[in-house]
C-alpha positions in Angstrom: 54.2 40.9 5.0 57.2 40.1 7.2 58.3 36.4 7.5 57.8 36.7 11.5 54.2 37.4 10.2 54.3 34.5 8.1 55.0 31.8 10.5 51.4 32.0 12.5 49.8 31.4 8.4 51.9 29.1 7.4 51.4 26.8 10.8 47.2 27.7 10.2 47.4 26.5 6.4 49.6 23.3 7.5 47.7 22.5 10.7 44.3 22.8 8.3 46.1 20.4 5.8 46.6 17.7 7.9 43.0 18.1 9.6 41.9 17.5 6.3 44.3 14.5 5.1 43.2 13.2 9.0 39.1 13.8 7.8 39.7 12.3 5.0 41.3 9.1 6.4 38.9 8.3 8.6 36.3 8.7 6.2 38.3 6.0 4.1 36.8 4.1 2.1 33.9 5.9 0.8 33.4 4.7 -2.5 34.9 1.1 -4.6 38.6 0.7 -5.0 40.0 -0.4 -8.2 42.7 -2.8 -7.6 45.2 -3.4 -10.8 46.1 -6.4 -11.7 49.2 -6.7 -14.1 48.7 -9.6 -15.8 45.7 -11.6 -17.7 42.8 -13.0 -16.1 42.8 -16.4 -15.8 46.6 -16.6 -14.3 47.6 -17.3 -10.5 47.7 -13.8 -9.9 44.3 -12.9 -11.0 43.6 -15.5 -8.9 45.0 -14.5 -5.7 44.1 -10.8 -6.3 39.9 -11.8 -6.8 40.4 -13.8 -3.5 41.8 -11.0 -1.8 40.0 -8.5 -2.9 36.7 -10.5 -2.1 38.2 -10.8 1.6 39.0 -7.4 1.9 35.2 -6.2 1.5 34.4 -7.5 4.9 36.8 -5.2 6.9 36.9 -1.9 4.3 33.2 -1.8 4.0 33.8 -1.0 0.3 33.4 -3.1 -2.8 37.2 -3.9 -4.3 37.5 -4.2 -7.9 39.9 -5.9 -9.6 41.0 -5.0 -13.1 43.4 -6.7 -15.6 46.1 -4.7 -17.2 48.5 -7.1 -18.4 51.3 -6.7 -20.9 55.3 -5.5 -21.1 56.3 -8.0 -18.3 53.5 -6.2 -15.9 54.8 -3.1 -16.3 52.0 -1.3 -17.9 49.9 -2.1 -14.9 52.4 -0.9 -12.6 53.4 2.3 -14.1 49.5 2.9 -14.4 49.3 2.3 -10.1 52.9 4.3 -10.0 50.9 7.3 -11.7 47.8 7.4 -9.9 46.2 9.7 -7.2 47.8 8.7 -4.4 44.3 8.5 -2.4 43.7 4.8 -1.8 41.5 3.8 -4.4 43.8 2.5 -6.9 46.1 -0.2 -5.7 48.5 -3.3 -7.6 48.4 -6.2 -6.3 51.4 -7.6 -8.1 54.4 -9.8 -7.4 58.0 -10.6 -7.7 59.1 -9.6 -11.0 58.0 -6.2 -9.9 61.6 -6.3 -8.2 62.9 -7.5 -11.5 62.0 -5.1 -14.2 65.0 -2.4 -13.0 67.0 -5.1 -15.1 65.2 -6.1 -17.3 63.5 -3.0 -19.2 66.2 -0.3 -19.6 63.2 2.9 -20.0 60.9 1.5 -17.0 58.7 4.4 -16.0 58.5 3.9 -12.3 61.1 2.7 -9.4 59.7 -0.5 -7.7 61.2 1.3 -4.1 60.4 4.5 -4.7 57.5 4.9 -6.4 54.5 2.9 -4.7 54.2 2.7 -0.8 54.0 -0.6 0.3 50.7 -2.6 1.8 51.5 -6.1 2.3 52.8 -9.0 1.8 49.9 -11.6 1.1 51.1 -15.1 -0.6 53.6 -17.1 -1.8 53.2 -19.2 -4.7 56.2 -21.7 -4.2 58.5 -23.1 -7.2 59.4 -26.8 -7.3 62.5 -28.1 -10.1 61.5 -30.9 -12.1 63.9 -32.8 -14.1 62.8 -35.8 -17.1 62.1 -38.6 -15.9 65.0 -40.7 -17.3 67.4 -37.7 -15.9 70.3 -39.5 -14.2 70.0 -38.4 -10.4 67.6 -39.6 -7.4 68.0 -36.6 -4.9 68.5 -33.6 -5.2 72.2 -33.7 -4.3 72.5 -36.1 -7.6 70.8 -33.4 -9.2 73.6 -30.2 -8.4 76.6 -32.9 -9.1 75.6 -34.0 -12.7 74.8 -30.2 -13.4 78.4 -28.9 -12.7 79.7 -31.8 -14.4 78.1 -31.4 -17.6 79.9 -29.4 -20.4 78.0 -25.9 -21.3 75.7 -27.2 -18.7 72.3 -29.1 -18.6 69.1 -27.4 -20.3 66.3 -25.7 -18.3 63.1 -24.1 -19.4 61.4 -21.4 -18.8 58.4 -19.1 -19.8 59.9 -16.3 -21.2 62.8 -14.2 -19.7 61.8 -12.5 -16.1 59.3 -15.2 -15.4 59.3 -16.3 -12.5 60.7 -19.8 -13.8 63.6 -18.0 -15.4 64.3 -16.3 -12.5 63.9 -19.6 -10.2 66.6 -21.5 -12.3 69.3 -18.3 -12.4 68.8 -18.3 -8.5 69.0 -22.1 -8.1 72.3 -22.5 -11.0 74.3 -19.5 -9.5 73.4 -21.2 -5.9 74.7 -25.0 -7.1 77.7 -23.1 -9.0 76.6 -24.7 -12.3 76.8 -23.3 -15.8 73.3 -24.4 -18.0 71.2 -23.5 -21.0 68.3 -21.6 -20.5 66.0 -22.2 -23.1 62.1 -20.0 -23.3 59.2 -20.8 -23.9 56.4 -18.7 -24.3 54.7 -20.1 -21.5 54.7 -22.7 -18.9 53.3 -25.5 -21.1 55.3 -25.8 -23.8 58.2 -26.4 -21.8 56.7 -28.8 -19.4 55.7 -30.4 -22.8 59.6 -30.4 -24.1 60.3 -31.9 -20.3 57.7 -34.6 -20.2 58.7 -36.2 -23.9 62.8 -35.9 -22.4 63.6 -33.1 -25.0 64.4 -30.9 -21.7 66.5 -31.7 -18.8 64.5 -29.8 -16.3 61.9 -26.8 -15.2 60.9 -24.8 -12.5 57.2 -24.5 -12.4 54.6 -23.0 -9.8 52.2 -25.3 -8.4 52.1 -29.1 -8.0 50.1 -31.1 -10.7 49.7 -34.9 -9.4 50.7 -37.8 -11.9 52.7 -36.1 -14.0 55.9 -38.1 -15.4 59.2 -36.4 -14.2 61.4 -36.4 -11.1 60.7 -34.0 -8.7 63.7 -33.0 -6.5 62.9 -30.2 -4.1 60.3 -27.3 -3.1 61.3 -23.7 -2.9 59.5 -22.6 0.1 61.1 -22.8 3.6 58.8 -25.7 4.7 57.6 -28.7 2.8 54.2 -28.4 1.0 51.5 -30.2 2.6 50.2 -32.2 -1.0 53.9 -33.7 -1.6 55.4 -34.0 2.3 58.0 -36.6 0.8 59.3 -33.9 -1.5 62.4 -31.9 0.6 63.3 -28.3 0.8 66.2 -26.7 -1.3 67.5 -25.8 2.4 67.2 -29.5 3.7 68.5 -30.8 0.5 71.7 -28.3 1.1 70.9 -24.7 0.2 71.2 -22.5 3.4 68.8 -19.7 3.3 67.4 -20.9 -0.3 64.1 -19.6 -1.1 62.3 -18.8 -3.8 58.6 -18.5 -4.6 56.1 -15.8 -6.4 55.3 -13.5 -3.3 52.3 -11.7 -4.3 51.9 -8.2 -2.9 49.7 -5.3 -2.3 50.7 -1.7 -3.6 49.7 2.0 -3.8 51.2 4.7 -4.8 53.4 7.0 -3.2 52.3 9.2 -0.8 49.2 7.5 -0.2 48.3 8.9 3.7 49.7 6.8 6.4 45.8 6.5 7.9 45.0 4.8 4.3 47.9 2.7 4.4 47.1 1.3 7.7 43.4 0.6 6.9 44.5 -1.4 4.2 47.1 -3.2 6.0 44.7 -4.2 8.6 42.2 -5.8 5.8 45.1 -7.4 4.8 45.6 -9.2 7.5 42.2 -9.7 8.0 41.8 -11.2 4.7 45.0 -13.7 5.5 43.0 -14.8 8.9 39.8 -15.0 6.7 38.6 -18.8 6.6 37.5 -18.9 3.0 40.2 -17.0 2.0 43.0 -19.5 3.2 41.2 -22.2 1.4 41.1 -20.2 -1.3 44.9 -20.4 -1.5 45.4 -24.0 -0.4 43.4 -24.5 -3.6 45.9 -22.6 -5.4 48.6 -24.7 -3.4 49.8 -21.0 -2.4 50.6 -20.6 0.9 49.4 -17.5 3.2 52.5 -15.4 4.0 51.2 -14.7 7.9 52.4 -12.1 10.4 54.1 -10.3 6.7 51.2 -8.6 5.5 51.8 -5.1 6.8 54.0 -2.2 4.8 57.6 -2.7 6.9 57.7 -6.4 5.3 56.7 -5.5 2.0 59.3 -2.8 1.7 62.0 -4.7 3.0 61.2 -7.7 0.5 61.0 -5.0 -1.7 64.5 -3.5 -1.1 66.3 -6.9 -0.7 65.3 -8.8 -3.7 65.7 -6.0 -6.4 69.3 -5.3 -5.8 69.1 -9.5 -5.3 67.5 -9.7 -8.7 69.8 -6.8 -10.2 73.1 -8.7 -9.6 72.1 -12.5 -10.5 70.7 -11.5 -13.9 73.9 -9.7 -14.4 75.5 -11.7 -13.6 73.3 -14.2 -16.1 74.4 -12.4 -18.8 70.9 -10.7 -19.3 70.8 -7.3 -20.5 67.7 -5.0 -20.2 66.0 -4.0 -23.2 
Protein backbone atom coordinates (compact mmCIF):
# COMPACT_ATOMS: atom_id res chain seq x y z
CA UNK A 1 0.00 0.00 0.00
CA UNK A 2 1.23 3.40 -0.85
CA UNK A 3 1.92 5.90 2.01
CA UNK A 4 -0.65 8.47 0.32
CA UNK A 5 -2.96 5.42 1.08
CA UNK A 6 -1.76 5.23 4.45
CA UNK A 7 -2.54 8.57 5.73
CA UNK A 8 -6.68 8.22 5.67
CA UNK A 9 -5.77 4.66 8.11
CA UNK A 10 -3.44 5.97 10.09
CA UNK A 11 -5.78 9.30 10.91
CA UNK A 12 -8.90 6.39 11.36
CA UNK A 13 -6.74 4.22 13.88
CA UNK A 14 -5.48 7.63 15.78
CA UNK A 15 -8.92 9.44 15.64
CA UNK A 16 -10.40 5.89 17.15
CA UNK A 17 -7.56 5.94 19.80
CA UNK A 18 -8.37 8.98 21.24
CA UNK A 19 -12.26 8.33 21.16
CA UNK A 20 -11.37 5.58 23.23
CA UNK A 21 -8.81 7.30 25.77
CA UNK A 22 -11.86 10.22 25.68
CA UNK A 23 -14.61 7.10 26.59
CA UNK A 24 -12.64 5.94 28.82
CA UNK A 25 -12.05 9.29 30.79
CA UNK A 26 -15.35 10.04 31.16
CA UNK A 27 -16.15 6.83 32.36
CA UNK A 28 -13.33 7.49 35.15
CA UNK A 29 -13.56 6.22 37.96
CA UNK A 30 -15.27 2.91 37.58
CA UNK A 31 -13.87 0.81 40.02
CA UNK A 32 -11.52 1.70 43.71
CA UNK A 33 -8.26 3.32 43.34
CA UNK A 34 -5.29 2.17 45.24
CA UNK A 35 -3.42 5.07 46.48
CA UNK A 36 0.37 4.21 47.69
CA UNK A 37 1.55 5.39 50.49
CA UNK A 38 5.56 5.27 50.97
CA UNK A 39 6.00 5.12 54.34
CA UNK A 40 4.47 3.12 57.57
CA UNK A 41 1.17 3.50 58.83
CA UNK A 42 0.91 5.34 61.73
CA UNK A 43 3.26 8.43 60.41
CA UNK A 44 2.08 12.00 59.29
CA UNK A 45 1.83 10.85 56.00
CA UNK A 46 -0.33 8.00 56.43
CA UNK A 47 -2.20 10.39 58.03
CA UNK A 48 -2.72 13.01 55.54
CA UNK A 49 -3.11 10.43 52.75
CA UNK A 50 -6.34 8.46 54.82
CA UNK A 51 -7.79 11.99 55.20
CA UNK A 52 -7.51 12.66 51.75
CA UNK A 53 -8.36 9.85 50.39
CA UNK A 54 -11.63 9.70 52.64
CA UNK A 55 -12.34 13.28 51.07
CA UNK A 56 -11.86 12.41 47.75
CA UNK A 57 -14.74 9.68 47.70
CA UNK A 58 -17.29 12.39 47.79
CA UNK A 59 -16.41 13.99 44.34
CA UNK A 60 -14.79 10.64 42.40
CA UNK A 61 -17.72 8.50 43.36
CA UNK A 62 -15.16 5.69 43.95
CA UNK A 63 -13.85 4.16 47.12
CA UNK A 64 -9.86 5.32 47.51
CA UNK A 65 -7.67 2.92 49.08
CA UNK A 66 -4.77 3.65 50.75
CA UNK A 67 -1.92 1.20 51.01
CA UNK A 68 1.50 1.32 52.91
CA UNK A 69 4.60 0.51 51.11
CA UNK A 70 7.26 1.91 53.14
CA UNK A 71 11.02 1.27 53.08
CA UNK A 72 14.44 2.51 51.18
CA UNK A 73 13.72 6.31 51.99
CA UNK A 74 10.06 5.83 50.21
CA UNK A 75 11.47 4.71 47.29
CA UNK A 76 9.99 1.32 46.94
CA UNK A 77 6.60 2.91 47.07
CA UNK A 78 7.50 5.30 44.49
CA UNK A 79 9.14 3.22 41.93
CA UNK A 80 6.11 0.78 42.51
CA UNK A 81 3.53 4.08 41.37
CA UNK A 82 6.56 5.08 38.71
CA UNK A 83 5.83 1.42 37.18
CA UNK A 84 2.25 1.20 37.10
CA UNK A 85 -0.52 1.31 34.39
CA UNK A 86 -0.76 4.67 33.75
CA UNK A 87 -4.80 4.49 34.01
CA UNK A 88 -5.67 6.34 37.28
CA UNK A 89 -6.07 3.82 39.62
CA UNK A 90 -2.76 3.65 41.23
CA UNK A 91 -1.61 6.97 42.61
CA UNK A 92 1.42 8.14 45.61
CA UNK A 93 0.53 10.46 47.66
CA UNK A 94 4.04 11.21 48.84
CA UNK A 95 6.13 14.17 49.83
CA UNK A 96 9.28 16.14 49.81
CA UNK A 97 11.98 13.82 49.95
CA UNK A 98 10.61 12.47 46.70
CA UNK A 99 12.64 15.57 45.28
CA UNK A 100 15.54 14.34 47.28
CA UNK A 101 16.25 10.73 46.46
CA UNK A 102 18.12 11.92 42.93
CA UNK A 103 20.92 12.59 45.64
CA UNK A 104 20.62 10.50 47.81
CA UNK A 105 20.33 6.89 46.18
CA UNK A 106 22.84 6.66 43.36
CA UNK A 107 20.58 3.38 41.44
CA UNK A 108 17.00 5.18 42.01
CA UNK A 109 14.70 3.41 39.54
CA UNK A 110 12.46 6.31 38.62
CA UNK A 111 13.02 10.32 37.94
CA UNK A 112 10.85 12.35 40.43
CA UNK A 113 10.17 14.86 37.06
CA UNK A 114 9.86 12.59 34.58
CA UNK A 115 8.47 9.72 35.66
CA UNK A 116 4.92 10.39 37.47
CA UNK A 117 2.56 13.22 36.19
CA UNK A 118 1.74 15.46 38.74
CA UNK A 119 -1.95 15.88 40.69
CA UNK A 120 -1.53 18.28 43.39
CA UNK A 121 -0.26 19.82 45.91
CA UNK A 122 -2.32 19.03 49.14
CA UNK A 123 -0.48 20.05 52.70
CA UNK A 124 2.33 21.28 54.27
CA UNK A 125 3.52 19.91 57.37
CA UNK A 126 5.71 22.90 58.72
CA UNK A 127 9.25 22.47 60.57
CA UNK A 128 9.99 24.57 63.66
CA UNK A 129 14.08 24.64 65.19
CA UNK A 130 14.29 23.94 68.71
CA UNK A 131 17.37 24.58 70.61
CA UNK A 132 18.04 23.10 74.66
CA UNK A 133 16.79 24.99 76.91
CA UNK A 134 19.89 26.34 78.60
CA UNK A 135 21.19 27.20 74.80
CA UNK A 136 22.67 30.69 75.01
CA UNK A 137 20.35 32.84 72.68
CA UNK A 138 16.71 34.44 73.05
CA UNK A 139 15.68 35.06 69.37
CA UNK A 140 16.37 33.72 66.70
CA UNK A 141 18.91 36.22 65.56
CA UNK A 142 20.97 35.13 68.87
CA UNK A 143 20.49 31.82 67.58
CA UNK A 144 22.46 32.32 63.71
CA UNK A 145 25.22 34.52 65.67
CA UNK A 146 26.34 31.86 68.29
CA UNK A 147 26.19 29.21 65.42
CA UNK A 148 28.80 30.96 63.08
CA UNK A 149 30.75 31.69 66.01
CA UNK A 150 31.14 28.28 67.27
CA UNK A 151 34.28 26.21 66.16
CA UNK A 152 33.17 23.00 63.89
CA UNK A 153 29.90 24.41 64.58
CA UNK A 154 26.91 23.62 67.08
CA UNK A 155 25.18 20.01 66.97
CA UNK A 156 21.81 19.36 65.29
CA UNK A 157 19.74 16.18 65.15
CA UNK A 158 18.05 14.60 62.90
CA UNK A 159 16.10 11.30 62.02
CA UNK A 160 18.20 9.66 59.68
CA UNK A 161 19.78 11.31 56.54
CA UNK A 162 17.03 12.61 53.84
CA UNK A 163 14.49 13.18 56.59
CA UNK A 164 12.91 15.82 56.48
CA UNK A 165 14.74 17.18 59.75
CA UNK A 166 18.09 16.61 58.01
CA UNK A 167 17.09 18.37 55.23
CA UNK A 168 15.44 21.33 57.36
CA UNK A 169 18.85 21.96 59.17
CA UNK A 170 21.20 21.79 55.75
CA UNK A 171 18.63 24.40 54.29
CA UNK A 172 18.52 26.58 57.44
CA UNK A 173 22.88 26.19 58.21
CA UNK A 174 23.73 26.96 54.44
CA UNK A 175 21.03 29.95 54.80
CA UNK A 176 22.66 31.44 58.33
CA UNK A 177 26.32 30.66 56.68
CA UNK A 178 27.10 28.40 59.58
CA UNK A 179 29.19 25.28 59.71
CA UNK A 180 27.53 22.39 62.44
CA UNK A 181 27.44 18.73 63.32
CA UNK A 182 24.77 16.80 62.06
CA UNK A 183 24.21 14.07 64.23
CA UNK A 184 21.06 10.99 63.30
CA UNK A 185 19.03 9.41 64.93
CA UNK A 186 16.99 6.80 63.88
CA UNK A 187 13.95 8.67 64.44
CA UNK A 188 12.48 11.78 65.75
CA UNK A 189 12.43 10.79 69.42
CA UNK A 190 15.62 9.96 70.23
CA UNK A 191 16.96 13.06 69.34
CA UNK A 192 14.30 15.25 70.81
CA UNK A 193 15.32 12.96 73.85
CA UNK A 194 19.32 13.92 73.38
CA UNK A 195 17.78 17.80 73.12
CA UNK A 196 15.49 17.83 76.09
CA UNK A 197 18.38 16.30 78.69
CA UNK A 198 20.92 19.29 76.88
CA UNK A 199 23.11 16.44 75.18
CA UNK A 200 21.95 18.26 71.73
CA UNK A 201 22.14 21.83 70.85
CA UNK A 202 19.14 21.87 68.63
CA UNK A 203 16.43 19.92 66.16
CA UNK A 204 14.18 20.56 63.61
CA UNK A 205 10.97 18.67 64.20
CA UNK A 206 7.44 18.62 62.43
CA UNK A 207 4.61 19.57 64.49
CA UNK A 208 4.23 21.50 67.71
CA UNK A 209 4.00 19.50 71.08
CA UNK A 210 2.89 21.95 74.07
CA UNK A 211 5.04 21.96 77.30
CA UNK A 212 7.93 20.62 76.17
CA UNK A 213 11.36 22.03 77.74
CA UNK A 214 13.42 23.77 74.98
CA UNK A 215 13.61 27.15 73.21
CA UNK A 216 11.69 27.49 70.26
CA UNK A 217 13.07 30.17 67.82
CA UNK A 218 11.13 30.21 64.63
CA UNK A 219 8.46 28.38 62.28
CA UNK A 220 9.20 27.30 58.72
CA UNK A 221 6.11 28.16 57.00
CA UNK A 222 5.52 31.62 55.46
CA UNK A 223 2.97 32.63 58.18
CA UNK A 224 2.89 31.95 61.80
CA UNK A 225 1.07 28.85 63.15
CA UNK A 226 -2.11 29.53 64.70
CA UNK A 227 -1.27 27.19 68.17
CA UNK A 228 2.17 29.25 68.87
CA UNK A 229 1.30 33.01 67.26
CA UNK A 230 4.24 34.43 69.55
CA UNK A 231 6.65 32.06 67.76
CA UNK A 232 8.03 34.27 64.41
CA UNK A 233 8.80 33.13 60.90
CA UNK A 234 12.42 32.34 59.61
CA UNK A 235 11.46 35.32 56.99
CA UNK A 236 10.44 37.73 59.86
CA UNK A 237 13.29 36.63 61.96
CA UNK A 238 15.67 37.57 58.77
CA UNK A 239 15.49 34.81 56.16
CA UNK A 240 14.08 36.33 52.84
CA UNK A 241 12.13 33.74 50.96
CA UNK A 242 12.94 31.03 53.77
CA UNK A 243 10.66 28.10 53.70
CA UNK A 244 10.63 24.96 54.47
CA UNK A 245 7.93 22.39 55.46
CA UNK A 246 6.88 18.55 54.38
CA UNK A 247 4.55 19.36 51.25
CA UNK A 248 2.62 16.34 50.84
CA UNK A 249 1.61 15.63 47.22
CA UNK A 250 -0.55 13.62 44.98
CA UNK A 251 1.08 11.43 42.07
CA UNK A 252 0.37 9.12 39.06
CA UNK A 253 2.25 7.84 36.75
CA UNK A 254 3.22 9.11 33.51
CA UNK A 255 1.04 9.29 30.83
CA UNK A 256 -1.90 8.96 32.87
CA UNK A 257 -4.81 10.81 30.38
CA UNK A 258 -5.11 14.39 30.80
CA UNK A 259 -9.17 13.82 31.39
CA UNK A 260 -7.90 11.57 34.54
CA UNK A 261 -5.56 13.96 35.71
CA UNK A 262 -8.11 16.67 35.77
CA UNK A 263 -10.78 14.55 37.63
CA UNK A 264 -8.39 14.05 40.14
CA UNK A 265 -7.20 17.49 40.50
CA UNK A 266 -10.67 18.65 40.92
CA UNK A 267 -11.27 16.08 44.00
CA UNK A 268 -8.28 17.53 45.17
CA UNK A 269 -9.37 20.57 45.60
CA UNK A 270 -12.48 19.54 46.60
CA UNK A 271 -11.04 17.63 49.37
CA UNK A 272 -8.83 20.91 50.53
CA UNK A 273 -12.41 22.95 50.56
CA UNK A 274 -13.94 19.81 52.38
CA UNK A 275 -14.89 20.94 56.12
CA UNK A 276 -13.86 17.72 57.88
CA UNK A 277 -11.02 17.40 55.92
CA UNK A 278 -9.36 20.81 57.00
CA UNK A 279 -9.97 19.90 60.60
CA UNK A 280 -8.52 16.91 59.93
CA UNK A 281 -5.20 18.75 59.20
CA UNK A 282 -5.50 21.44 61.81
CA UNK A 283 -5.40 18.38 64.01
CA UNK A 284 -2.24 17.40 62.48
CA UNK A 285 -1.12 21.15 62.90
CA UNK A 286 -0.61 20.77 58.93
CA UNK A 287 -1.74 23.45 57.10
CA UNK A 288 -3.99 23.12 53.66
CA UNK A 289 -1.79 24.27 50.73
CA UNK A 290 -5.07 26.19 48.92
CA UNK A 291 -5.34 27.44 45.33
CA UNK A 292 -1.84 24.73 44.80
CA UNK A 293 -3.66 21.62 44.44
CA UNK A 294 -3.75 21.25 40.68
CA UNK A 295 -0.74 19.49 38.35
CA UNK A 296 1.09 23.08 37.15
CA UNK A 297 1.98 23.64 41.09
CA UNK A 298 3.02 20.29 41.76
CA UNK A 299 5.38 20.18 38.87
CA UNK A 300 6.87 23.26 39.38
CA UNK A 301 7.54 22.42 43.24
CA UNK A 302 8.62 19.49 41.71
CA UNK A 303 11.22 21.01 39.34
CA UNK A 304 12.46 23.74 41.78
CA UNK A 305 13.19 21.87 44.89
CA UNK A 306 15.09 18.77 43.30
CA UNK A 307 17.82 20.65 41.59
CA UNK A 308 17.27 22.82 45.20
CA UNK A 309 17.79 19.63 47.06
CA UNK A 310 20.54 18.36 44.51
CA UNK A 311 22.99 21.35 45.22
CA UNK A 312 22.56 21.86 49.14
CA UNK A 313 23.26 18.19 49.95
CA UNK A 314 26.29 18.61 47.79
CA UNK A 315 27.12 20.87 48.85
CA UNK A 316 26.66 19.19 52.61
CA UNK A 317 29.09 16.82 51.79
CA UNK A 318 26.41 13.98 51.29
CA UNK A 319 27.01 11.50 48.82
CA UNK A 320 24.33 9.13 47.41
CA UNK A 321 24.57 5.55 48.06
Amino acid sequence: MSPLRLLPLLAGLTAAALMQTAVAADAYPAKPITMIVPFAAGGPTDAVARSLAEAMRATLGQTVVAENVGGAGATIGAARVAAAPADGYTLLLGHVGLTTAPALYAKLRFDPVKDFAPIGLVADLPMLLLARQDFPASNFQEFAQYARKQPGGITIANAGVGSASHLCSVLLMNAIGAEYQPVPYKGIAPGMTDVLGKRIDAMCVSGYTPGLAVKTFAVTTKVRLAEIPDVPTMQESGLKDFEMGIWHALWAPKGTPQPVIDKLAAAVQAAQADPAFRKRMKDLGTVVMDGQGNPEALRARVVRDTAQWKELLQKAGVKPE
